[in-house]
C-alpha positions as CSV (number, residue, x, y, z in Angstrom):
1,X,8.7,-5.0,41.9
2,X,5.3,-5.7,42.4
3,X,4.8,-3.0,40.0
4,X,6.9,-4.9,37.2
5,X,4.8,-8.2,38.0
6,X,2.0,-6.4,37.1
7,X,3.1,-5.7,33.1
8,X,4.4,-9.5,33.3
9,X,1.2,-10.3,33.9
10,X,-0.5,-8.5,31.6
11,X,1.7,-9.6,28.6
12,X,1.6,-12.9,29.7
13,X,-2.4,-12.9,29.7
14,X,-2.3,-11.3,26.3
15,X,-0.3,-14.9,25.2
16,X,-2.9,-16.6,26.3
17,X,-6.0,-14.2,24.7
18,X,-3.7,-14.3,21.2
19,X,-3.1,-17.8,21.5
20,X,-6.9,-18.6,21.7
21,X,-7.8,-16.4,19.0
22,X,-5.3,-17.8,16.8
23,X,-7.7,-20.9,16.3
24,X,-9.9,-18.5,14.2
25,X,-7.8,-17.1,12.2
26,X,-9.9,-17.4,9.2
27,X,-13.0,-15.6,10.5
28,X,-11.1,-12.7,11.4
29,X,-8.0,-12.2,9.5
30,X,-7.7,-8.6,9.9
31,X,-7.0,-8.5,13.7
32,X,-3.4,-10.0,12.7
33,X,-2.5,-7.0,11.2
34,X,-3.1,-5.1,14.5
35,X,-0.5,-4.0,16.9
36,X,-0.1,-5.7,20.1
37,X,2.0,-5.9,22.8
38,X,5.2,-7.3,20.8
39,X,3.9,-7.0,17.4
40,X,3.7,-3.3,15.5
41,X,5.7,-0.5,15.0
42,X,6.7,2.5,17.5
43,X,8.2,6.0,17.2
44,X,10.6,6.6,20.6
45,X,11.6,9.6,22.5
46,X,14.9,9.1,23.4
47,X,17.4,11.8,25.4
48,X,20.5,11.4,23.4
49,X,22.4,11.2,26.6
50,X,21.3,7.7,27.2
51,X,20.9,6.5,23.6
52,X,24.0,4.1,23.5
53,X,21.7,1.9,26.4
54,X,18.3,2.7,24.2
55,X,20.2,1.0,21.0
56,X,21.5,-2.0,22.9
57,X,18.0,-2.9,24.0
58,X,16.3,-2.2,20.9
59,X,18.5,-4.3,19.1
60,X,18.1,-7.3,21.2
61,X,14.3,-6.3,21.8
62,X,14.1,-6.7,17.3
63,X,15.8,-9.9,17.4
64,X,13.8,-11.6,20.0
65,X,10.2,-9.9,18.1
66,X,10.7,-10.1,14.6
67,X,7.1,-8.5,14.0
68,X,8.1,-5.2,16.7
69,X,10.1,-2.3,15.3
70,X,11.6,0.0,17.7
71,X,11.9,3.4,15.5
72,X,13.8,6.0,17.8
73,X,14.2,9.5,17.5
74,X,16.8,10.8,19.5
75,X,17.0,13.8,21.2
76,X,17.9,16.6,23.5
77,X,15.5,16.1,26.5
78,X,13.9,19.5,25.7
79,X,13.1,18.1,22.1
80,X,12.3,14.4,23.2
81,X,9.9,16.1,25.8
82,X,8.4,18.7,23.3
83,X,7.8,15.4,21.1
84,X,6.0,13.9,24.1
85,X,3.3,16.6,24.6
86,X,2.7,17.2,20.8
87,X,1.5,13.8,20.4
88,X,4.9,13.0,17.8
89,X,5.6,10.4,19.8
90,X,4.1,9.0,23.2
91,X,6.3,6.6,24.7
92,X,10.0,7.9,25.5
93,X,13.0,7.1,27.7
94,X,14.5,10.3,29.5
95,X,16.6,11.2,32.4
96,X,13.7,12.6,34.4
97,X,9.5,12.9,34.5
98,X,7.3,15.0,33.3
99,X,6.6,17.7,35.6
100,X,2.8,18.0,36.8
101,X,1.9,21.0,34.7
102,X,3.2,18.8,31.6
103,X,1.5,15.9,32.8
104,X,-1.9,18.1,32.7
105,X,-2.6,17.6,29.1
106,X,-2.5,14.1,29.4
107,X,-4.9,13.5,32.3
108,X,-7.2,16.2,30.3
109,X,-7.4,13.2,28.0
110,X,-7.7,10.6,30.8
111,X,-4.3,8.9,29.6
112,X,-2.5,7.3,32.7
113,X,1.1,6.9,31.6
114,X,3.1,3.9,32.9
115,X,6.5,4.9,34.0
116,X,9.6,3.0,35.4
117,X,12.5,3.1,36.5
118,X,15.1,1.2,34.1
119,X,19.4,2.5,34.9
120,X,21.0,4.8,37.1
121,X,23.3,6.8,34.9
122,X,26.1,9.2,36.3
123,X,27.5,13.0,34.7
124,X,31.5,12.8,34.0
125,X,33.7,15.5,34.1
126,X,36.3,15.5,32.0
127,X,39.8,17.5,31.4
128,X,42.7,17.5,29.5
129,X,45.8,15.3,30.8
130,X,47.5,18.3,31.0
131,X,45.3,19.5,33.4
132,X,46.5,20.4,36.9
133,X,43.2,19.2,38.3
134,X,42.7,15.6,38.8
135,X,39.0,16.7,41.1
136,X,36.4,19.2,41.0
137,X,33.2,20.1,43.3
138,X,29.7,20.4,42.4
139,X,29.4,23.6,44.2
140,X,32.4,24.9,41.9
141,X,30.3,24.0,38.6
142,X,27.3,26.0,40.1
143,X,29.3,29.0,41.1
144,X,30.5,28.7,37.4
145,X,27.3,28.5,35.5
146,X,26.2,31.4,37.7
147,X,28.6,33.7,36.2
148,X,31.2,33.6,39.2
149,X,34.8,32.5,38.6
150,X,36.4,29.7,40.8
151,X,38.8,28.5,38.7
152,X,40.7,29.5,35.0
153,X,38.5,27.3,33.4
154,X,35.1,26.4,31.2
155,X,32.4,24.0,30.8
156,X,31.7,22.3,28.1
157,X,28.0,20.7,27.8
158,X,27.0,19.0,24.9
159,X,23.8,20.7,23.9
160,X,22.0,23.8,25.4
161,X,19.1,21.8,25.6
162,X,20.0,18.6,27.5
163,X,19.4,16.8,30.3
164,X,23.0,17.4,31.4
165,X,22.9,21.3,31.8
166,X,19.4,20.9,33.0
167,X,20.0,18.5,35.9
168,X,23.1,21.4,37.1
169,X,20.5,24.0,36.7
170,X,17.8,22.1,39.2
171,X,20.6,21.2,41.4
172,X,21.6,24.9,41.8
173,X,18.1,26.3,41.4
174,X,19.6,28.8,38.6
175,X,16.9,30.3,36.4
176,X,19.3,31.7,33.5
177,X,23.0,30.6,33.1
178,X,26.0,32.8,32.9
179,X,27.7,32.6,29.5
180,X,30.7,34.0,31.0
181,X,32.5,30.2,31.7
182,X,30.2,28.3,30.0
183,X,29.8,26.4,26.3
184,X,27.6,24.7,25.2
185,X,28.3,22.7,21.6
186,X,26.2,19.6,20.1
187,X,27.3,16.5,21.0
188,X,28.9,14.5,23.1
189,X,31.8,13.6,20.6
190,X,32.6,17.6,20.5
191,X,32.6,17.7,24.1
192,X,35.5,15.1,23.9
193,X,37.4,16.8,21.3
194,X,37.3,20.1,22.9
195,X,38.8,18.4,26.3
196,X,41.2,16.8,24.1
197,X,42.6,19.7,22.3
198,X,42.1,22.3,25.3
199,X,43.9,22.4,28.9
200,X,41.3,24.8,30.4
201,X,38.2,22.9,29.3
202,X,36.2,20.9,31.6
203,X,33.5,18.2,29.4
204,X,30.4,17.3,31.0
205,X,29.0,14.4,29.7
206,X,26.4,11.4,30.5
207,X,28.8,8.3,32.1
208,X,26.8,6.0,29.7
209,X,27.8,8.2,26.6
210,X,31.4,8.2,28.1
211,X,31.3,3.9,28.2
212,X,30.1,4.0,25.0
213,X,32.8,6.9,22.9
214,X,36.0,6.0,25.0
215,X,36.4,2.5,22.5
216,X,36.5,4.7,19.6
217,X,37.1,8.2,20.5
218,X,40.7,8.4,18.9
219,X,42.5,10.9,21.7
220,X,40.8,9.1,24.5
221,X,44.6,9.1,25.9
222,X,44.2,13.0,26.3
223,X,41.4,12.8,28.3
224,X,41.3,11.8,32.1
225,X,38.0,11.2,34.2
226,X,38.0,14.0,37.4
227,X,36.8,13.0,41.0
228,X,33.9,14.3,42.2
229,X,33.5,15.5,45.5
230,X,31.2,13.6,48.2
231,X,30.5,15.7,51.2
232,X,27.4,14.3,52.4
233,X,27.2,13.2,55.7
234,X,30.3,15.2,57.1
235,X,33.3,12.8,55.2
236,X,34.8,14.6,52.6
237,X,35.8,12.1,50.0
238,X,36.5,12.6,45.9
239,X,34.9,9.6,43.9
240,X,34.8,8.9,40.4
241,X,32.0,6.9,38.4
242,X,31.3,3.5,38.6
243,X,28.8,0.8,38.7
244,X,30.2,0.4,42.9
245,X,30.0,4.5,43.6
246,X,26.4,4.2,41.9
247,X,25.0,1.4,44.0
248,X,26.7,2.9,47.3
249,X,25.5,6.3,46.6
250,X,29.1,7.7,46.8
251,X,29.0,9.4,43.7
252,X,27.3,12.8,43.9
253,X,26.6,13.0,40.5
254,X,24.0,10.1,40.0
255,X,21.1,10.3,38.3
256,X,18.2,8.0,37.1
257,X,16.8,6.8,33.5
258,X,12.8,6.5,33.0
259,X,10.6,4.5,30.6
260,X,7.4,6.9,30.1
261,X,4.6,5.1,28.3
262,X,1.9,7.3,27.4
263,X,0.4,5.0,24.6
264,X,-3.3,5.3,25.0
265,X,-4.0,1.6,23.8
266,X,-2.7,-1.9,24.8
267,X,0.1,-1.4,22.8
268,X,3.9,-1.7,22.4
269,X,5.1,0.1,24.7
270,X,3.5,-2.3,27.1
271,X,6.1,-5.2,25.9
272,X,8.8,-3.1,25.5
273,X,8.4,-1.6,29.2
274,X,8.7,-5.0,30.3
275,X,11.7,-5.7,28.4
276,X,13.5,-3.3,29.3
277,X,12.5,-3.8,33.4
278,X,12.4,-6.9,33.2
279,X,15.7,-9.7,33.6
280,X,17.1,-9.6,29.9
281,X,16.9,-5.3,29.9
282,X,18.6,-5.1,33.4
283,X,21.1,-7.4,32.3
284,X,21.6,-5.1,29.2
285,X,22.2,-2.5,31.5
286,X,24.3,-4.2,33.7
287,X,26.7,-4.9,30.7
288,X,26.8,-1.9,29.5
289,X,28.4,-0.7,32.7
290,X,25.2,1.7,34.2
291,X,23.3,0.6,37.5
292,X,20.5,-1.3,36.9
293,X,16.9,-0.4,38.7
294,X,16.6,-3.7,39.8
295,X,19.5,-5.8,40.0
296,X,19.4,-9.6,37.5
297,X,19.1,-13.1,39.0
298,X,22.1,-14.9,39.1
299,X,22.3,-18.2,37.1
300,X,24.0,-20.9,39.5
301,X,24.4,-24.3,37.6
302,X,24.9,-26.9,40.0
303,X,26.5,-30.3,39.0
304,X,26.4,-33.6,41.1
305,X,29.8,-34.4,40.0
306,X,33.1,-32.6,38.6
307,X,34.0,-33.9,35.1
Protein backbone atom coordinates (compact mmCIF):
# COMPACT_ATOMS: atom_id res chain seq x y z
CA UNK A 1 0.00 0.00 0.00
CA UNK A 2 2.46 2.39 0.84
CA UNK A 3 3.86 1.63 -2.44
CA UNK A 4 0.52 2.70 -4.29
CA UNK A 5 0.48 6.02 -2.03
CA UNK A 6 3.58 6.75 -3.52
CA UNK A 7 2.16 6.94 -7.47
CA UNK A 8 -0.98 8.85 -5.82
CA UNK A 9 1.31 11.11 -4.85
CA UNK A 10 3.15 11.71 -7.57
CA UNK A 11 0.17 12.21 -9.90
CA UNK A 12 -1.32 14.24 -7.54
CA UNK A 13 1.80 16.63 -7.37
CA UNK A 14 1.86 16.66 -11.17
CA UNK A 15 -1.94 18.41 -10.75
CA UNK A 16 -0.63 20.84 -8.89
CA UNK A 17 2.82 21.50 -11.23
CA UNK A 18 0.22 21.46 -14.48
CA UNK A 19 -2.16 23.46 -12.82
CA UNK A 20 0.42 26.26 -12.09
CA UNK A 21 1.85 26.20 -15.39
CA UNK A 22 -1.46 26.45 -16.94
CA UNK A 23 -1.44 30.34 -16.04
CA UNK A 24 1.22 30.66 -18.84
CA UNK A 25 -0.06 29.08 -21.35
CA UNK A 26 0.77 31.64 -23.79
CA UNK A 27 4.52 31.74 -23.22
CA UNK A 28 4.86 28.21 -23.75
CA UNK A 29 2.26 26.64 -25.84
CA UNK A 30 4.12 23.72 -26.95
CA UNK A 31 4.40 21.91 -23.56
CA UNK A 32 0.54 21.22 -23.97
CA UNK A 33 1.16 19.00 -26.66
CA UNK A 34 3.38 16.83 -24.44
CA UNK A 35 2.46 13.62 -22.75
CA UNK A 36 1.92 13.55 -19.16
CA UNK A 37 0.66 11.41 -16.75
CA UNK A 38 -3.09 11.23 -18.08
CA UNK A 39 -2.64 12.97 -21.25
CA UNK A 40 -0.79 11.12 -24.53
CA UNK A 41 -0.89 8.08 -26.19
CA UNK A 42 0.47 4.50 -25.26
CA UNK A 43 1.18 1.17 -27.02
CA UNK A 44 0.37 -1.87 -24.24
CA UNK A 45 1.62 -5.38 -23.85
CA UNK A 46 -1.06 -7.28 -23.00
CA UNK A 47 -1.08 -11.41 -22.35
CA UNK A 48 -4.30 -12.28 -24.10
CA UNK A 49 -5.16 -14.41 -21.21
CA UNK A 50 -6.09 -11.46 -19.21
CA UNK A 51 -7.25 -9.08 -21.94
CA UNK A 52 -11.11 -9.20 -21.15
CA UNK A 53 -9.84 -7.24 -17.50
CA UNK A 54 -7.24 -4.98 -19.75
CA UNK A 55 -10.37 -3.79 -21.96
CA UNK A 56 -12.70 -3.09 -19.06
CA UNK A 57 -10.15 -0.72 -17.50
CA UNK A 58 -9.13 0.88 -20.57
CA UNK A 59 -12.41 1.70 -21.47
CA UNK A 60 -13.36 3.36 -18.28
CA UNK A 61 -9.59 4.69 -18.02
CA UNK A 62 -10.61 6.75 -21.84
CA UNK A 63 -13.76 7.91 -20.58
CA UNK A 64 -12.57 9.48 -17.43
CA UNK A 65 -9.12 11.05 -19.66
CA UNK A 66 -10.40 12.18 -22.80
CA UNK A 67 -6.75 13.39 -23.88
CA UNK A 68 -5.12 9.48 -22.84
CA UNK A 69 -5.46 6.65 -25.36
CA UNK A 70 -4.78 3.24 -24.18
CA UNK A 71 -3.62 1.37 -27.67
CA UNK A 72 -3.19 -2.45 -26.73
CA UNK A 73 -1.56 -5.05 -28.46
CA UNK A 74 -2.52 -8.22 -27.30
CA UNK A 75 -0.61 -11.12 -26.99
CA UNK A 76 0.72 -14.54 -26.13
CA UNK A 77 3.04 -13.78 -23.06
CA UNK A 78 6.00 -14.97 -25.19
CA UNK A 79 5.09 -12.14 -27.82
CA UNK A 80 3.97 -9.47 -25.23
CA UNK A 81 7.41 -10.18 -23.46
CA UNK A 82 9.47 -10.27 -26.75
CA UNK A 83 7.59 -6.77 -27.40
CA UNK A 84 8.88 -5.67 -23.91
CA UNK A 85 12.66 -6.18 -24.51
CA UNK A 86 12.66 -4.85 -28.21
CA UNK A 87 11.57 -1.58 -27.07
CA UNK A 88 7.88 -2.10 -29.24
CA UNK A 89 6.32 -1.34 -26.34
CA UNK A 90 7.48 -0.66 -22.67
CA UNK A 91 4.69 -0.80 -20.43
CA UNK A 92 2.64 -4.17 -20.28
CA UNK A 93 0.29 -6.24 -18.11
CA UNK A 94 1.26 -10.01 -17.85
CA UNK A 95 0.74 -13.02 -15.70
CA UNK A 96 4.24 -12.91 -14.36
CA UNK A 97 7.80 -10.71 -14.24
CA UNK A 98 10.42 -10.44 -16.12
CA UNK A 99 13.03 -12.86 -15.06
CA UNK A 100 16.50 -11.19 -13.96
CA UNK A 101 18.46 -12.01 -17.04
CA UNK A 102 15.49 -10.20 -19.02
CA UNK A 103 15.48 -7.42 -16.71
CA UNK A 104 19.38 -6.92 -17.55
CA UNK A 105 18.91 -4.95 -20.55
CA UNK A 106 16.94 -2.50 -18.85
CA UNK A 107 19.11 -1.72 -15.82
CA UNK A 108 22.01 -1.57 -18.68
CA UNK A 109 20.02 1.54 -19.50
CA UNK A 110 19.42 2.59 -15.93
CA UNK A 111 15.53 2.17 -16.47
CA UNK A 112 13.81 1.17 -13.03
CA UNK A 113 10.50 -0.32 -13.98
CA UNK A 114 7.56 0.12 -11.66
CA UNK A 115 5.59 -3.03 -11.24
CA UNK A 116 2.33 -3.95 -9.33
CA UNK A 117 0.34 -6.19 -8.45
CA UNK A 118 -3.30 -5.57 -9.94
CA UNK A 119 -5.82 -9.33 -9.97
CA UNK A 120 -5.36 -12.74 -9.01
CA UNK A 121 -6.59 -14.74 -11.88
CA UNK A 122 -7.16 -18.68 -11.70
CA UNK A 123 -6.46 -21.63 -14.78
CA UNK A 124 -9.96 -23.61 -15.50
CA UNK A 125 -10.17 -26.90 -16.63
CA UNK A 126 -12.70 -27.75 -18.65
CA UNK A 127 -14.61 -31.05 -20.22
CA UNK A 128 -17.29 -32.15 -22.05
CA UNK A 129 -20.65 -32.85 -20.04
CA UNK A 130 -20.29 -36.10 -21.19
CA UNK A 131 -17.35 -36.49 -19.38
CA UNK A 132 -17.06 -39.04 -16.69
CA UNK A 133 -14.80 -36.80 -14.73
CA UNK A 134 -16.27 -34.02 -12.79
CA UNK A 135 -12.21 -33.43 -11.01
CA UNK A 136 -8.79 -33.66 -12.02
CA UNK A 137 -5.23 -33.21 -10.22
CA UNK A 138 -2.38 -31.02 -10.95
CA UNK A 139 0.03 -33.75 -10.69
CA UNK A 140 -2.13 -35.70 -13.42
CA UNK A 141 -1.69 -32.58 -15.99
CA UNK A 142 2.09 -32.77 -15.25
CA UNK A 143 2.40 -36.41 -15.75
CA UNK A 144 0.45 -35.66 -18.97
CA UNK A 145 2.58 -32.93 -20.53
CA UNK A 146 5.47 -35.10 -19.67
CA UNK A 147 4.57 -37.71 -22.10
CA UNK A 148 3.07 -40.24 -19.42
CA UNK A 149 -0.55 -41.45 -19.65
CA UNK A 150 -2.96 -41.09 -16.57
CA UNK A 151 -6.03 -40.95 -18.11
CA UNK A 152 -7.76 -41.45 -21.95
CA UNK A 153 -7.60 -38.01 -22.37
CA UNK A 154 -5.87 -34.59 -23.92
CA UNK A 155 -5.11 -31.11 -23.13
CA UNK A 156 -6.13 -28.50 -24.86
CA UNK A 157 -4.12 -25.05 -24.33
CA UNK A 158 -4.91 -22.11 -26.22
CA UNK A 159 -1.59 -21.09 -27.66
CA UNK A 160 1.91 -22.82 -27.56
CA UNK A 161 3.19 -19.66 -26.39
CA UNK A 162 1.04 -18.66 -23.40
CA UNK A 163 1.16 -17.90 -20.00
CA UNK A 164 -1.15 -20.97 -19.43
CA UNK A 165 1.21 -23.80 -20.69
CA UNK A 166 3.99 -21.87 -19.33
CA UNK A 167 2.79 -21.51 -15.75
CA UNK A 168 2.22 -25.84 -15.95
CA UNK A 169 5.72 -26.00 -17.31
CA UNK A 170 7.34 -23.93 -14.11
CA UNK A 171 5.12 -25.73 -11.82
CA UNK A 172 6.45 -29.11 -13.03
CA UNK A 173 9.93 -27.91 -13.91
CA UNK A 174 9.50 -29.65 -17.50
CA UNK A 175 11.99 -28.27 -20.04
CA UNK A 176 10.26 -29.68 -23.34
CA UNK A 177 6.56 -30.95 -23.42
CA UNK A 178 5.40 -34.35 -24.62
CA UNK A 179 3.15 -34.00 -27.68
CA UNK A 180 1.89 -37.37 -27.02
CA UNK A 181 -1.53 -35.93 -24.95
CA UNK A 182 -1.07 -32.55 -25.57
CA UNK A 183 -2.70 -29.63 -28.12
CA UNK A 184 -2.11 -26.71 -28.32
CA UNK A 185 -4.55 -24.41 -30.74
CA UNK A 186 -4.95 -20.35 -30.79
CA UNK A 187 -7.38 -19.11 -28.72
CA UNK A 188 -9.27 -19.44 -26.01
CA UNK A 189 -12.69 -19.61 -28.04
CA UNK A 190 -11.06 -22.95 -29.88
CA UNK A 191 -10.32 -24.31 -26.66
CA UNK A 192 -14.07 -24.07 -25.79
CA UNK A 193 -15.26 -25.50 -28.99
CA UNK A 194 -12.90 -28.42 -28.93
CA UNK A 195 -14.35 -29.26 -25.20
CA UNK A 196 -17.66 -28.79 -26.62
CA UNK A 197 -17.47 -31.12 -29.48
CA UNK A 198 -15.01 -33.77 -27.83
CA UNK A 199 -15.57 -36.15 -24.72
CA UNK A 200 -11.90 -36.82 -24.21
CA UNK A 201 -10.64 -33.27 -24.27
CA UNK A 202 -9.69 -31.37 -21.23
CA UNK A 203 -9.56 -27.09 -21.99
CA UNK A 204 -7.26 -25.16 -20.05
CA UNK A 205 -8.05 -21.77 -20.05
CA UNK A 206 -7.41 -18.32 -17.96
CA UNK A 207 -10.72 -18.08 -15.22
CA UNK A 208 -11.00 -14.42 -16.38
CA UNK A 209 -11.19 -15.48 -20.21
CA UNK A 210 -13.72 -18.18 -18.99
CA UNK A 211 -16.07 -15.12 -17.15
CA UNK A 212 -15.78 -13.30 -20.05
CA UNK A 213 -16.78 -16.22 -23.24
CA UNK A 214 -19.35 -18.28 -21.12
CA UNK A 215 -22.12 -15.14 -21.90
CA UNK A 216 -21.65 -15.73 -25.47
CA UNK A 217 -20.02 -18.93 -26.13
CA UNK A 218 -23.12 -20.64 -27.77
CA UNK A 219 -22.51 -24.53 -26.39
CA UNK A 220 -21.55 -23.17 -23.04
CA UNK A 221 -24.29 -25.95 -21.86
CA UNK A 222 -21.69 -28.66 -23.09
CA UNK A 223 -19.12 -27.52 -21.07
CA UNK A 224 -18.72 -28.11 -17.21
CA UNK A 225 -16.05 -26.47 -14.95
CA UNK A 226 -13.75 -29.65 -13.25
CA UNK A 227 -12.53 -29.39 -9.49
CA UNK A 228 -9.21 -29.06 -8.77
CA UNK A 229 -7.52 -30.92 -6.30
CA UNK A 230 -6.20 -29.08 -2.99
CA UNK A 231 -3.82 -31.21 -1.06
CA UNK A 232 -1.83 -28.82 0.71
CA UNK A 233 -1.57 -29.09 4.24
CA UNK A 234 -2.57 -32.87 4.48
CA UNK A 235 -6.72 -32.22 3.70
CA UNK A 236 -7.55 -33.51 0.53
CA UNK A 237 -10.24 -31.40 -0.88
CA UNK A 238 -11.42 -30.73 -4.82
CA UNK A 239 -12.25 -26.89 -5.39
CA UNK A 240 -13.42 -25.10 -8.24
CA UNK A 241 -12.69 -21.22 -9.14
CA UNK A 242 -13.98 -18.52 -7.52
CA UNK A 243 -13.55 -15.06 -6.19
CA UNK A 244 -13.95 -17.13 -2.23
CA UNK A 245 -11.28 -20.15 -3.29
CA UNK A 246 -8.92 -17.23 -4.62
CA UNK A 247 -8.95 -15.16 -1.42
CA UNK A 248 -8.74 -18.43 0.88
CA UNK A 249 -6.03 -19.80 -1.10
CA UNK A 250 -8.10 -23.05 -1.65
CA UNK A 251 -7.74 -23.15 -5.26
CA UNK A 252 -4.43 -24.64 -6.41
CA UNK A 253 -4.45 -23.15 -9.49
CA UNK A 254 -4.15 -19.37 -8.70
CA UNK A 255 -2.10 -17.11 -10.16
CA UNK A 256 -1.37 -13.34 -10.21
CA UNK A 257 -1.64 -10.32 -12.91
CA UNK A 258 1.22 -7.59 -13.08
CA UNK A 259 1.37 -3.94 -14.31
CA UNK A 260 5.09 -3.55 -15.64
CA UNK A 261 5.98 -0.01 -16.39
CA UNK A 262 9.18 0.32 -18.02
CA UNK A 263 8.46 3.96 -19.60
CA UNK A 264 11.72 5.80 -19.14
CA UNK A 265 9.92 9.34 -18.69
CA UNK A 266 7.16 10.66 -16.45
CA UNK A 267 4.69 9.34 -18.54
CA UNK A 268 1.46 7.41 -18.92
CA UNK A 269 1.98 4.64 -17.63
CA UNK A 270 2.47 6.43 -14.37
CA UNK A 271 -1.48 7.34 -14.37
CA UNK A 272 -2.61 4.38 -15.70
CA UNK A 273 -0.56 2.23 -12.94
CA UNK A 274 -2.48 4.08 -10.58
CA UNK A 275 -5.67 3.46 -12.12
CA UNK A 276 -5.59 0.39 -12.36
CA UNK A 277 -4.19 -0.17 -8.44
CA UNK A 278 -5.92 2.21 -7.29
CA UNK A 279 -9.98 2.10 -5.93
CA UNK A 280 -11.85 2.54 -9.39
CA UNK A 281 -9.29 -0.46 -11.13
CA UNK A 282 -9.82 -2.86 -8.16
CA UNK A 283 -13.37 -2.30 -8.25
CA UNK A 284 -13.13 -3.18 -12.02
CA UNK A 285 -11.65 -6.19 -11.03
CA UNK A 286 -13.76 -6.97 -8.43
CA UNK A 287 -16.73 -6.95 -10.96
CA UNK A 288 -15.36 -8.68 -13.33
CA UNK A 289 -15.33 -11.67 -11.03
CA UNK A 290 -11.09 -12.05 -10.47
CA UNK A 291 -9.44 -11.19 -6.93
CA UNK A 292 -8.42 -7.94 -6.58
CA UNK A 293 -4.65 -7.16 -5.16
CA UNK A 294 -6.02 -4.97 -2.78
CA UNK A 295 -9.44 -5.24 -1.85
CA UNK A 296 -12.00 -1.56 -2.59
CA UNK A 297 -13.44 0.59 0.26
CA UNK A 298 -16.82 0.03 0.92
CA UNK A 299 -19.32 3.03 0.55
CA UNK A 300 -21.64 3.09 3.78
CA UNK A 301 -24.25 5.91 3.41
CA UNK A 302 -25.55 6.68 6.70
CA UNK A 303 -28.96 8.49 7.05
CA UNK A 304 -30.22 10.18 10.38
CA UNK A 305 -33.70 9.08 9.54
CA UNK A 306 -35.62 6.38 7.47
CA UNK A 307 -37.85 7.91 4.73
Amino acid sequence: MRIFNCIYLLVFFHFCWTGCGNNNNSQDGEKEDKEDVLKGSMQVGVDETVLPLFMENKEVFESSYYNATIVPQPAAEVHAINALLKGETNFAVLARKLTAEESRSFEQRAIKPYIYPIAYDGIVLLTNNASADTSFRVADVIALLKGSKVKDVKLVFDNVNSSILRYFKDLGTIDKIASNYVEALTSSEEVLHEVANSVDKIGLISFNQYLYLKSSFTEIDKIRILSVLNDSGGKHRYVKPSQASLSTDEYPLKREIFVLNYQPNFGLGIGFSAFLTGDRGQRIVLKSGLLPATMPGREIIIRDRIN
